[in-house]
C-alpha positions as CSV (number, residue, x, y, z in Angstrom):
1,X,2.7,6.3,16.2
2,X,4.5,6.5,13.1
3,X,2.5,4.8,9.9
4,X,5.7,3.2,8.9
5,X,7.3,2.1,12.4
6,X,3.4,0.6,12.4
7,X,3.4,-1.6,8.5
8,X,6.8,-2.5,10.2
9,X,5.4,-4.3,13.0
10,X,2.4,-5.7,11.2
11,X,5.0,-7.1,8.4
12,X,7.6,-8.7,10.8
13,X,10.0,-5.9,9.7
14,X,9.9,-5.8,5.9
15,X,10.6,-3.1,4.6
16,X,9.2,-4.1,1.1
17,X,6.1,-6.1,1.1
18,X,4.1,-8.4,-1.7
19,X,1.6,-6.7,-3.1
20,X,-1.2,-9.7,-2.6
21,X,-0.4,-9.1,1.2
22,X,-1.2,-5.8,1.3
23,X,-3.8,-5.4,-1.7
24,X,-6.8,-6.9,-0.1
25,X,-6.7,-5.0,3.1
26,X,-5.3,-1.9,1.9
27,X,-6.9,-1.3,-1.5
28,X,-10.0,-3.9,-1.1
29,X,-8.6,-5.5,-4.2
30,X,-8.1,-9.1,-4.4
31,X,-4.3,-10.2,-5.2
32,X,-5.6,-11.0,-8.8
33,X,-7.0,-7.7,-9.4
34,X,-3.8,-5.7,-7.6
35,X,-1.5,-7.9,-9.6
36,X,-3.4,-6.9,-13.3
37,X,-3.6,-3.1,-12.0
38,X,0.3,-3.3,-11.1
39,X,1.4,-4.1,-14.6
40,X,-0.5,-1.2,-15.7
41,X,1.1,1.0,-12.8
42,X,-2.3,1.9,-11.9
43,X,-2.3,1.5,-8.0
44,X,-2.3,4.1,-5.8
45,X,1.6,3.5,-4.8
46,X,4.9,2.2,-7.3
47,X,4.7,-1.6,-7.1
48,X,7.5,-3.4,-9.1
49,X,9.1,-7.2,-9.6
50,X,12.7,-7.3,-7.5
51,X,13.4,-10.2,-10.1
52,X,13.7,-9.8,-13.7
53,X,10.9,-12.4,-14.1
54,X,7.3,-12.4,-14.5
55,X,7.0,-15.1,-12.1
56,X,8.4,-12.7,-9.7
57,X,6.1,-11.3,-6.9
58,X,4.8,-7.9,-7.0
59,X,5.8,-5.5,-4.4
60,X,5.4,-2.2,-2.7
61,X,7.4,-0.3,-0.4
62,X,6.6,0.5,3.2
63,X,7.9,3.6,2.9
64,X,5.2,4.6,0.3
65,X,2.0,2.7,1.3
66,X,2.7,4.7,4.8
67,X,2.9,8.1,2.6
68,X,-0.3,7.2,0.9
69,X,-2.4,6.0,4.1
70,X,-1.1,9.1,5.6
71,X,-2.2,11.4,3.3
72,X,-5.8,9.7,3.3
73,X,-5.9,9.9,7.0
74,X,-5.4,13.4,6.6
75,X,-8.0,14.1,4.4
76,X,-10.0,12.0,6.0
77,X,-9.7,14.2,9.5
78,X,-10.4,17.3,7.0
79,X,-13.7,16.2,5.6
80,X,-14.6,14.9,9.2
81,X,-13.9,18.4,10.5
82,X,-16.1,20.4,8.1
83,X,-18.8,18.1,9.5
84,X,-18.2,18.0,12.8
85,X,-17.2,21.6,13.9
């Protein structure tokens, strides 16, 4: 199955989703954490306000958290080969 088709489904369809939705169970950050690392641009995706306001929620696309969990994945089926074959 396609990683994004997949963050689709789990996120009724959004293509962009808040950052203290996805943080926690992504990143194992908690939404405060995520939100401080944001405004330093220091996540592992872009995040970014829609709003011109601070007040605004942080977000990531779904196109870009399913880039970075597949590239994890894949490095992840890497280091599992050189132990396992």
């Amino acid at each position: 199955m396609n990683t994004y088709f997949g963050l689709l489904a789990e996120f009724d369809g959004r293509s962009e989703l808040p950052l203290d939705e996805v943080a926690p169970r992504f990143f194992g950050l908690s939404a405060r954490t995520a939100s401080f690392r944001a405004g330093a641009q220091a996540l592992p995706v872009p995040a970014y306000r829609a709003g011109d306001s601070q007040k605004s929620p942080w977000l990531v696309s779904a196109v870009d958290l399913a880039q970075y969990l597949d590239v994890k994945r894949a490095e992840a089926r890497e280091q599992w080969k050189m132990v396992n074959e």
